[in-house]
C-alpha positions in Angstrom: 57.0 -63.3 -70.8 57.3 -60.3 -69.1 60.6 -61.0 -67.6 62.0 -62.7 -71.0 65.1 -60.4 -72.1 64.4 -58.5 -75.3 66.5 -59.6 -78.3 67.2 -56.8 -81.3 68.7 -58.1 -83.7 71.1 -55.4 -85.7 71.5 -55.4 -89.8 74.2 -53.1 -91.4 76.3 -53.7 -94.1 78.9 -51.2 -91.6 81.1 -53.3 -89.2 81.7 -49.7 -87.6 78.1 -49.2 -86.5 77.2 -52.6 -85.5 80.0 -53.1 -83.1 78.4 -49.7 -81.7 75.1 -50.4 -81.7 75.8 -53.9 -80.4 77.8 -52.2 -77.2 75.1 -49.3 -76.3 72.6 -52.2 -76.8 73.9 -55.1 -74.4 74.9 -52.7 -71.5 71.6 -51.4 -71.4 70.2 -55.3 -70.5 69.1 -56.6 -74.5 70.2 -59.5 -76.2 71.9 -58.3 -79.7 72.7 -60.4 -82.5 74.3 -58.3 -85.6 74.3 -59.5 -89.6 76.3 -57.5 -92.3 73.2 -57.9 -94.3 69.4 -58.1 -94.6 69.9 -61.6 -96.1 72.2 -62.6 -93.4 69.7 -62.1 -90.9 66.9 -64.0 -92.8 69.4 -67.0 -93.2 68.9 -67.1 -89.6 66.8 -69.7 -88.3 63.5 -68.4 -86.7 63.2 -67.3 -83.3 60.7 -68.1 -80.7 57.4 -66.2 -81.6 56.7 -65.9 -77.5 60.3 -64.1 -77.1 60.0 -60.6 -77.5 62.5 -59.4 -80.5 63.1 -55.9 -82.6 64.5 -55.8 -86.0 67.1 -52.1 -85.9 67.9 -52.2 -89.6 69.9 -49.8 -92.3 67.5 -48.5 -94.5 70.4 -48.3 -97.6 72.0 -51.8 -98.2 73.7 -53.9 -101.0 71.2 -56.4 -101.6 68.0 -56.3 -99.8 67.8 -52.9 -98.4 65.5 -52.3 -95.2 62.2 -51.7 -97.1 62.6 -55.0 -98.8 63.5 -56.7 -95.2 60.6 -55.0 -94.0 58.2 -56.5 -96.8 60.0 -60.1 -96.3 59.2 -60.3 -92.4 55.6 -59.1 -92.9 54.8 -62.0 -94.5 55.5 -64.4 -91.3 53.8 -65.1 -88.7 54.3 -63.3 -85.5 56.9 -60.8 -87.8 58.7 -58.1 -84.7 58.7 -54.9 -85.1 61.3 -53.2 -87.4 63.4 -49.5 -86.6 64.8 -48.7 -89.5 68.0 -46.0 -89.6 69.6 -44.1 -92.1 71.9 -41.1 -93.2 69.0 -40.3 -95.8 67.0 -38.7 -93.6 64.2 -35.9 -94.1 60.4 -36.0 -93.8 59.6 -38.0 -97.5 62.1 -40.8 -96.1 60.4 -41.1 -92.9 57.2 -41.3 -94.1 57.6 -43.5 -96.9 59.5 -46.2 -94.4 56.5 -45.7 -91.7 53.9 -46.3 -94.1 56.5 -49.3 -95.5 55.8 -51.1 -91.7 58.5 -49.7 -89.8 57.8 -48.3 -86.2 60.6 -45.7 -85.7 62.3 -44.4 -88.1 66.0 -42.7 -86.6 68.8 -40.9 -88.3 72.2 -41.6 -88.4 74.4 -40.5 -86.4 71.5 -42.5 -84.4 72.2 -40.6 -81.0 72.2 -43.1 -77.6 69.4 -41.7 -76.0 67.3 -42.0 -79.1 68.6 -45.4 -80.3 67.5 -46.6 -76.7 64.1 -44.8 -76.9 62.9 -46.6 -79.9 63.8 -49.8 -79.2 62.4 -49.4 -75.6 59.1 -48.5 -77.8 59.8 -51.2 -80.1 60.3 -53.8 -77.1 56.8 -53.0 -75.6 55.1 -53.5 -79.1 56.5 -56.7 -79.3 55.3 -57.6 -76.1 52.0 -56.4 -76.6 52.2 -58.2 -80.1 52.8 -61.7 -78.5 50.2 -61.3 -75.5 47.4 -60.3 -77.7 49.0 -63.8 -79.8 49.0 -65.7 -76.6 45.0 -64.6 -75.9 43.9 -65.2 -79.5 45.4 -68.6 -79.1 43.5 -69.2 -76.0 40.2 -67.7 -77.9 40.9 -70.4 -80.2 41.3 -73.5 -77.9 37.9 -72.4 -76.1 35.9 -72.1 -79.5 37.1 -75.7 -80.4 35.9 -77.2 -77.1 32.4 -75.9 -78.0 30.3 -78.7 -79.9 28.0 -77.7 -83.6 25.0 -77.0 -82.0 27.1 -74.0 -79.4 28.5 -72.6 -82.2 25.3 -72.0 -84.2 23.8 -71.0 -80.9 26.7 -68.6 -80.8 26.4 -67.4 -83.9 22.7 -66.2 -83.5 23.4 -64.9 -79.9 26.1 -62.0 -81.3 23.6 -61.9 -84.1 21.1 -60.0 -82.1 18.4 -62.9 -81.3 16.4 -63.6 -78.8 16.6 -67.0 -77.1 13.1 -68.1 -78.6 14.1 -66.6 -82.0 16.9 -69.0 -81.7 14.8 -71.7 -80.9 12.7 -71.1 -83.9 16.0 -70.6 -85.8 17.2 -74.4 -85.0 13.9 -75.9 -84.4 14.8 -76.7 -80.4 12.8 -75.7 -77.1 13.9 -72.5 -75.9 15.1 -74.6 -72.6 17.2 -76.2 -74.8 18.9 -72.8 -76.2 19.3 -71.4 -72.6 20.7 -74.9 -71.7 23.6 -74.5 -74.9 23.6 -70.3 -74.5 24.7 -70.8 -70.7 27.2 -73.8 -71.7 29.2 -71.4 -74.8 29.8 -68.7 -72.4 31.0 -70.7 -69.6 33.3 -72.1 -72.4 34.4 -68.9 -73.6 35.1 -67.1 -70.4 32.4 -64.5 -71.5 31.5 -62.1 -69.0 28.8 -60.4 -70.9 26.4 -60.6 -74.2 29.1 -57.6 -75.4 32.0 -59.9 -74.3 30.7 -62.5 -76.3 30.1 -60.5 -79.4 33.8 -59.0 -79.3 35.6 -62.6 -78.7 33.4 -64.0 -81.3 34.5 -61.0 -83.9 38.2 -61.9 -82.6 37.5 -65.2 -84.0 36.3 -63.9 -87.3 32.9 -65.3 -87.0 30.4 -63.4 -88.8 27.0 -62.0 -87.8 23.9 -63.7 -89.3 21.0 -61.3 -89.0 19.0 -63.7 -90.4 20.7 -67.2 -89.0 22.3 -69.6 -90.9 20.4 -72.2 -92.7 20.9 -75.1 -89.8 19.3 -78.2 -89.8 16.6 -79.3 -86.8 18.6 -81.6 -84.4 19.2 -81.0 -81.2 
């Protein structure tokens, strides 16, 4: 993934700047794909979620402008980051599209050293976007191989408990808990009882202070 060549993919309405961003763009190394419009670009089918890709978007369009692009990618999955660029610049305009999702915000005339700048920043988001992907995915495929009785060991481990407060917990020898403890962590890669506690809070799994209410076999 590392070596994958970025893609940005440029939306404006202005034939004029997307024949210039295209240009600065490919001879610095990206792949560039350029739409006249926002809905252009969704009509688009859907790239590969392990590529790394950068949306450079006008924030003033007809039709969807770039806030309303911005809103439309955040609800996929895996949605890359989004530079948005306008001649209505100022402090209230780059504020409101930051807090609107986007991760650079640039003015027009969008200089070359700057345009490159961001989507160099925007590239390495991406990146860091689909590895943390890739692990949770990983995280995932570990947790299923675990059986019911690991996972409600699990959940009491991060919770705090001791292996014989476990044991009590389920109603199973202590033996028996060290047997499934040491099984779940070789299964989820866990270096440590802190390692453990953050890859189960990755997964979403909750902390039981009190354990769940399990049943008695083993």
């Amino acid at each position: 993934m590392d070596d994958a060549v970025a893609t940005v993919h440029v939306v404006d309405d202005s034939k004029i700047v997307r024949v210039a961003m295209f240009r600065v763009l490919t001879y610095a190394g990206y792949r560039v794909k350029a739409y006249e419009s926002a809905e252009a670009f969704l009509a688009e089918p859907a790239a590969s979620s392990s590529e790394p890709a950068v949306v450079l978007t006008d924030l003033v369009m007809p039709g969807l402008d770039g806030i309303a692009l911005i809103e439309r990618l955040s609800r996929t999955p895996a949605a890359p980051p989004v530079i948005l660029f306008s001649a209505y610049g100022g402090v209230p305009t780059t504020v409101r599209a930051m807090k609107d999702g986007a991760v650079d915000f640039l003015e027009k005339p969008v200089q070359e050293g700057e345009l490159l700048d961001a989507v160099r920043r925007a590239v390495a988001r991406s990146r860091e976007r689909i590895l943390e992907q890739q692990q949770l995915a990983d995280v995932r495929a570990r947790y299923a191989t675990l059986t019911l009785r690991e996972r409600q060991v699990l959940t009491l481990v991060i919770s705090g408990l001791l292996n014989k407060q476990v044991a009590s917990r389920l109603g199973i020898s202590e033996k028996t808990v060290k047997v499934h403890r040491a099984h779940l962590v070789e299964k989820m890669d866990a270096q440590s009882l802190p390692d453990l506690v953050r890859i189960a809070g990755r997964l979403g799994i909750a902390v039981e202070p009190r354990g769940p209410g399990v049943g008695k076999n083993s």
